[in-house]
C-alpha positions in Angstrom: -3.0 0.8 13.6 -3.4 1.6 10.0 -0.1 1.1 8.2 -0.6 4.3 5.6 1.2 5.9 2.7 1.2 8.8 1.6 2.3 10.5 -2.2 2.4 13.6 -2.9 3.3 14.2 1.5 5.2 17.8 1.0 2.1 18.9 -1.0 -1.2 21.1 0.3 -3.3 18.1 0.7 -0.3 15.7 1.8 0.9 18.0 4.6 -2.3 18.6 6.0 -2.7 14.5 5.9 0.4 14.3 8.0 -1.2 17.1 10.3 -4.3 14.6 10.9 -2.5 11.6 11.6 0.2 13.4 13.7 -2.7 14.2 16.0 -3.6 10.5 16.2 -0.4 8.5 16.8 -2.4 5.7 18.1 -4.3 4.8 15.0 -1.8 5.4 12.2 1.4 4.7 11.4 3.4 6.3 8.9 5.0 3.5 6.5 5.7 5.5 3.4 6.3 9.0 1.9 6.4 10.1 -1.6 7.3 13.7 -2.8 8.9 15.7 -5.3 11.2 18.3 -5.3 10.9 19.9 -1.6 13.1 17.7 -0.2 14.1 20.0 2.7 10.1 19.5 3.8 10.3 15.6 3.0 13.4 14.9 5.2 11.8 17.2 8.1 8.8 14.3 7.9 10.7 12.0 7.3 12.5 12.4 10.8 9.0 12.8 12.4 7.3 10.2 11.4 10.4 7.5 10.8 8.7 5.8 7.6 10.4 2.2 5.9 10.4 3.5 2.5 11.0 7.4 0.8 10.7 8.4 -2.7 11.7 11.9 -4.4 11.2 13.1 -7.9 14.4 12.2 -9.6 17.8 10.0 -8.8 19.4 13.2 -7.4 17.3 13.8 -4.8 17.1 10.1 -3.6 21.0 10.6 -3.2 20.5 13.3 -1.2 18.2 12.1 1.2 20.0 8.5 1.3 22.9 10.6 2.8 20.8 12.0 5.5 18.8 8.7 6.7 19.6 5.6 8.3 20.0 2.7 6.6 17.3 1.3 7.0 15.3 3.6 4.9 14.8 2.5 1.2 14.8 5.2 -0.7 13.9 5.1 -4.5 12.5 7.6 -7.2 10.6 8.7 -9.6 7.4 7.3 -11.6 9.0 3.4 -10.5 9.6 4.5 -6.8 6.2 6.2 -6.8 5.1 3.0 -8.1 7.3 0.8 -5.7 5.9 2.3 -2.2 2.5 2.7 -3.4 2.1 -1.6 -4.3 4.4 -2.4 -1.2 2.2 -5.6 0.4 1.1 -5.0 4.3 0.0 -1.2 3.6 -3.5 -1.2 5.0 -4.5 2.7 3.1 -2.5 4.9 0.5 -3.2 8.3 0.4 -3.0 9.7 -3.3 -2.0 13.3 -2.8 -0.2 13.6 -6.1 -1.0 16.5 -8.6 -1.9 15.9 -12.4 -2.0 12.4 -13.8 1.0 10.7 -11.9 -1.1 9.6 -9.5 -2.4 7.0 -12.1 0.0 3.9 -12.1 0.7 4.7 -8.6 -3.0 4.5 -7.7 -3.1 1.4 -9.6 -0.1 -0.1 -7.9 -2.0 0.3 -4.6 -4.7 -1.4 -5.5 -2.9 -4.6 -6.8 -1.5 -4.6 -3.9 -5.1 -4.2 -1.8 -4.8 -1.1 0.1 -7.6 1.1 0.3 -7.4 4.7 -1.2 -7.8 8.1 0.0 -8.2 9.7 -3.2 -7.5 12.9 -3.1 -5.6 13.1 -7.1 -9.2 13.7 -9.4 -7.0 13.5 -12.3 -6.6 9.4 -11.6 -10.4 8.6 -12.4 -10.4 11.6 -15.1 -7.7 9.9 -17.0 -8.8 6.2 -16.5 -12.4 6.0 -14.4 -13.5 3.1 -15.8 -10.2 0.8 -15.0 -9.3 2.1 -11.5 -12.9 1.5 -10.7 -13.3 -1.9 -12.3 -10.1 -3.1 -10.3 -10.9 -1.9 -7.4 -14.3 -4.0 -7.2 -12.2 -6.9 -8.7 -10.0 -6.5 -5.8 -12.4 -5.5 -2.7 -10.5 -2.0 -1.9 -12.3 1.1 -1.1 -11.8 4.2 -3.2 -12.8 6.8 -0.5 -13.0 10.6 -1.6 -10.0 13.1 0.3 -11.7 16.1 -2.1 -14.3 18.2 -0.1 -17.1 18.1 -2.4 -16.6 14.0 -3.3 -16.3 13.5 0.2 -19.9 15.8 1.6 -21.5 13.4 -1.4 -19.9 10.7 0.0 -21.3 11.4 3.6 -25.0 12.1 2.7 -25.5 9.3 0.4 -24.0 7.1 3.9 -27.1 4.6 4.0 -29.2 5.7 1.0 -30.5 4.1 -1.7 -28.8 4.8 -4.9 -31.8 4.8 -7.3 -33.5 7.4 -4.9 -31.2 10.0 -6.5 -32.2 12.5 -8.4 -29.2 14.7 -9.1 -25.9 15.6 -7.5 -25.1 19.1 -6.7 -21.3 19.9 -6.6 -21.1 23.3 -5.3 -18.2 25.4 -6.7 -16.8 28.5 -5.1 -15.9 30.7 -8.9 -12.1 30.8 -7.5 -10.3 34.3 -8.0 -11.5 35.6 -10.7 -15.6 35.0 -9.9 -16.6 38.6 -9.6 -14.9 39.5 -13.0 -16.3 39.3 -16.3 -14.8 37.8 -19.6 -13.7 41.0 -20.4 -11.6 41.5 -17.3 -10.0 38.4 -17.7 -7.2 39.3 -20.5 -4.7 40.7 -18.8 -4.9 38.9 -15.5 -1.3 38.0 -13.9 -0.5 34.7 -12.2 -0.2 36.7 -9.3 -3.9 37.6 -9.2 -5.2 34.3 -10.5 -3.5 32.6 -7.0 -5.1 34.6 -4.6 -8.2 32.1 -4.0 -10.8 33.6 -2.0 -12.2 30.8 0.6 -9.2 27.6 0.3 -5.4 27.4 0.8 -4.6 25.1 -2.2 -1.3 24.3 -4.4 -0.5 26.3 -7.5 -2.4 24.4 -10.3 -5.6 23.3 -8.1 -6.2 27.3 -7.8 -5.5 27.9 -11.5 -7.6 25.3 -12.3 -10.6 27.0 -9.7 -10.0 29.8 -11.1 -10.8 28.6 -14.9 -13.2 26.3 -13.3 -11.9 23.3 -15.2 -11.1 22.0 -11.3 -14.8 21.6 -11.2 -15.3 20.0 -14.2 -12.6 17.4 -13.5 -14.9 16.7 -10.2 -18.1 16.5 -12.5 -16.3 14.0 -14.1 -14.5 11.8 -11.5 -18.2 12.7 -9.3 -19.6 10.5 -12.0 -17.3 7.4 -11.5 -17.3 7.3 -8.1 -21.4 7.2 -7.2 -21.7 5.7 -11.0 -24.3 8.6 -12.0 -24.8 9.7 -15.4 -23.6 13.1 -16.3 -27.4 14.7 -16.8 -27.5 13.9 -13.2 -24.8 16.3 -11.7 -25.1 19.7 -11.9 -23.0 23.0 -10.7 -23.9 25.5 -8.6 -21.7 28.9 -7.7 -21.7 29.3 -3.6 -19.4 31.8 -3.0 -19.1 31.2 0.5 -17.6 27.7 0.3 -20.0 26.5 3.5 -21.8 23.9 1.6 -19.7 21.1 0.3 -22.0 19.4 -2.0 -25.2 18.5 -1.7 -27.8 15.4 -2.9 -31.2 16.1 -3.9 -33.4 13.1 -3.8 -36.8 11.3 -5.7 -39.0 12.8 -2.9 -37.6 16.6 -3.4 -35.4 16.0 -0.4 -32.3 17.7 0.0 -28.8 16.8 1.9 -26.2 18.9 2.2 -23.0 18.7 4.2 -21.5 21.7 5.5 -18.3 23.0 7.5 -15.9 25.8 7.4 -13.2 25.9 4.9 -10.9 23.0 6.1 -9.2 20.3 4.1 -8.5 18.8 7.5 -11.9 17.2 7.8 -12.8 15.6 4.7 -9.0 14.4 5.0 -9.6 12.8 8.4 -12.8 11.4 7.6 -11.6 9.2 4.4 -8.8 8.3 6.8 -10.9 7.3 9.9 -14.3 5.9 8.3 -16.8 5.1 9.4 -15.7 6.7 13.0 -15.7 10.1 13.5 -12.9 11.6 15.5 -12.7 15.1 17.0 -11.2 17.3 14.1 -9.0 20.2 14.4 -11.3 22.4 12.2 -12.8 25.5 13.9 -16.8 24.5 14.3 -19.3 26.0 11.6 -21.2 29.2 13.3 -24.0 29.9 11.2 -25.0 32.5 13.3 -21.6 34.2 12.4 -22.0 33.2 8.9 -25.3 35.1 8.4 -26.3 34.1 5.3 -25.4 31.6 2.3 -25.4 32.6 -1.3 -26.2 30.9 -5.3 -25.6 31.4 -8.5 -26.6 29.7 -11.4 -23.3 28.0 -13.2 -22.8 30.1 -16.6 -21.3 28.0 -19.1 -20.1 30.7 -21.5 -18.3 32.7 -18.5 -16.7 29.4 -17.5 -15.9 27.5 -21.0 -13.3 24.7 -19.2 -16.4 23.3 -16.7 -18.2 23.5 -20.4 -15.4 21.0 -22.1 -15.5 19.1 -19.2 -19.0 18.0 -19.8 -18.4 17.7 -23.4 -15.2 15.5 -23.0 -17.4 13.1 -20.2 -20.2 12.9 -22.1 -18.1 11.7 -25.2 -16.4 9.2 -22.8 -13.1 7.1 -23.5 -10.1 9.1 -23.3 -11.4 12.6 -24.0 -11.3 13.0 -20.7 -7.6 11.9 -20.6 -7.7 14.6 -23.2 -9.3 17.6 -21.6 -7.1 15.9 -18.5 -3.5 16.6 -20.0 -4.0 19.1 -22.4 -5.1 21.7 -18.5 -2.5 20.7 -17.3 -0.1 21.7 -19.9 -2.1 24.8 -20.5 -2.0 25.5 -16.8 2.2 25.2 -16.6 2.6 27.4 -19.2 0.6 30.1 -17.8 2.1 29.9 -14.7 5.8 30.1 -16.3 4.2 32.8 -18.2 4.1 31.4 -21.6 0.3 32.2 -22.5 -2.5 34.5 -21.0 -5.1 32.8 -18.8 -7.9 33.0 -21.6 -5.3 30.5 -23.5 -6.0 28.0 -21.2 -9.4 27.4 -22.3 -8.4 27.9 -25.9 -5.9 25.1 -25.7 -7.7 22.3 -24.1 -10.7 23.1 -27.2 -8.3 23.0 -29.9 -6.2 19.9 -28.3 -10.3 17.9 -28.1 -10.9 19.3 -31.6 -8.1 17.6 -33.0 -8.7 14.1 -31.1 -10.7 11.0 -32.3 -11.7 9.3 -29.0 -11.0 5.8 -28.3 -14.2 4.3 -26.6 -12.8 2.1 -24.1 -9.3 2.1 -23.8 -6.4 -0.1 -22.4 -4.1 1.7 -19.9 -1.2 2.0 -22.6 -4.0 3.6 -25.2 -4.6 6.1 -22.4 -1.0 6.8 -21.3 -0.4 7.2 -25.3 -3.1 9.5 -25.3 -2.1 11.3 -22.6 1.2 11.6 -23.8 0.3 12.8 -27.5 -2.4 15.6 -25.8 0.7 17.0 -23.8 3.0 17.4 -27.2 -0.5 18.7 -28.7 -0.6 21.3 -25.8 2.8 22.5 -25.9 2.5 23.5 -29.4 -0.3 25.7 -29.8 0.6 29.2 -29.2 
């Protein structure tokens, strides 16, 4: 049995994780569970799935659940118990379900350690690619995509040769707000912004589809994980959210992989590969489906995917940039600080004002990261 942790369990991607290996007790075993705030949900799992170690977002809440568990539960918290359960030695697989760039030192941790990683946190590669990619060849550990799009790349480049690519095609689905024009967008509420059309998805992954900056994180963590440059990955609007991703090949050949709507599968996939196990997903009826749609990507409607490239392309920790600066940008619309146009408007100015450093050490990026938040939080 796989001995598996999982950060970020009480989330959208981390509960649906627990769903998939709930249905297969035989081949995994729960060993660890990180989460934040919802402890109510975290104890719940932790009674189900009886893991050796627990970690919640702050010393408070690790009291709380100490009082509730048997002893022999270790329970820690924060950034250093995130760190803790994520490096502990005889974990075959850590899932990294964490939002924003926490899952950095955690994913890091893992790897020292030598578990392989369902990476399911973009903002890990966004913020450092080129060290969490490095160590994990140093080390030997998979980095296997949890996201849907990474993960239908994943699966049709299984048994290809790399230098028969021509392009990658991440297919994006234009989030709430697709059928509205700039103008539309100014006096949008939060309210309207989470209503995502196709996925079920936490808070600041369907702001971020919304503004489409969710995509350009994936352009630019797509471009560490099959090592392709960024003139070879491109965006396409598909409304329907059918197809994944697709390759396109040397010989005009195109793969795509496609399925309903369901985190469940690319989630059990990273988990079980190379098998395939029967999946709890509904099967794909294209018959019901009728038809699939396209739309070119427009840069000027969707500025953030636009910064994106900019930021990879530049390389070094812009992208830890563009990284922090969303995410501030994104928490203060949802606390109802800015308008959603701001958001863009904020990540621009934050690059603007940002002299990149080409390849930096992990404490040049965490500085970075942590001067681009203060950045953030000032512009009004």
């Amino acid at each position: 049995m796989k001995k598996i942790v999982v950060l970020g369990s009480t989330g959208s991607i981390g509960t649906q994780t627990l769903d998939v290996i709930a249905r297969q007790p035989e081949d995994f075993e729960v060993v660890g569970l990180a989460a934040g705030q919802n402890v109510d949900l975290l104890l719940q799992q932790v009674r189900q799935f009886k893991p050796k170690w627990v970690s919640a977002a702050n010393e408070a809440l690790a009291e709380r659940i100490r009082s509730e568990v048997s002893e022999g539960v270790r329970v820690v918290y924060g950034e250093a118990g995130l760190i803790e359960i994520a490096g502990q030695s005889g974990v075959d697989y850590v899932v990294c379900a964490l939002v924003g760039s926490l899952g950095l030192t955690s994913t890091l941790a893992a790897i020292e350690a030598g578990a392989d990683i369902g990476l399911a946190n973009k903002e890990t590669l966004v913020t450092a690619g080129h060290l969490v990619m490095q160590r994990a060849r140093e080390k030997g550990v998979s980095i296997l995509p949890v996201d849907s799009e990474h993960s239908a790349i994943f699966q049709c480049l299984n048994g290809e040769n790399r230098k028969a690519i021509r392009r990658i095609l991440l297919t994006a689905s234009g989030g709430s707000f697709r059928d509205l024009g700039r103008d539309q967008l100014k006096n949008v509420t939060v309210a309207d912004a989470l209503k995502h059309p196709n996925w079920s998805m936490g808070a600041k992954v369907t702001i971020d589809s919304a503004t489409m900056a969710n995509k350009g994180l994936e352009v630019i963590e797509a471009h560490w994980l099959f090592d392709m440059p960024y003139d070879q990955i491109d965006v396409v609007l598909h409304p329907e959210s059918i197809i994944h991703s697709m390759v396109e090949f040397t010989d005009t050949s195109m793969m795509a992989q496609l399925g309903n709507p369901d985190m469940r599968v690319p989630i059990q996939y990273a988990l079980t590969y190379p098998e395939r196990k029967i999946s709890p997903a509904s099967p794909l009826d294209l018959l019901a489906t009728g038809a699939l749609h396209f739309r070119k990507m427009d840069f000027e409607r969707y500025p953030c995917l636009r910064l994106a490239y900019e930021a990879g392309r530049e390389g070094g920790t812009s992208t830890t940039v563009f990284n922090a600066a969303n995410e501030i940008a994104v928490a203060r619309f949802l606390k109802g600080e800015i308008s959603f146009l701001a958001i863009e408007g904020i990540i621009e100015e934050v690059l603007s004002r940002h002299l990149s450093i080409v390849s930096p050490s992990l404490e040049a990026i965490l500085e970075t990261d942590a001067w681009a938040r203060i950045e953030a939080s000032s512009i009004e």
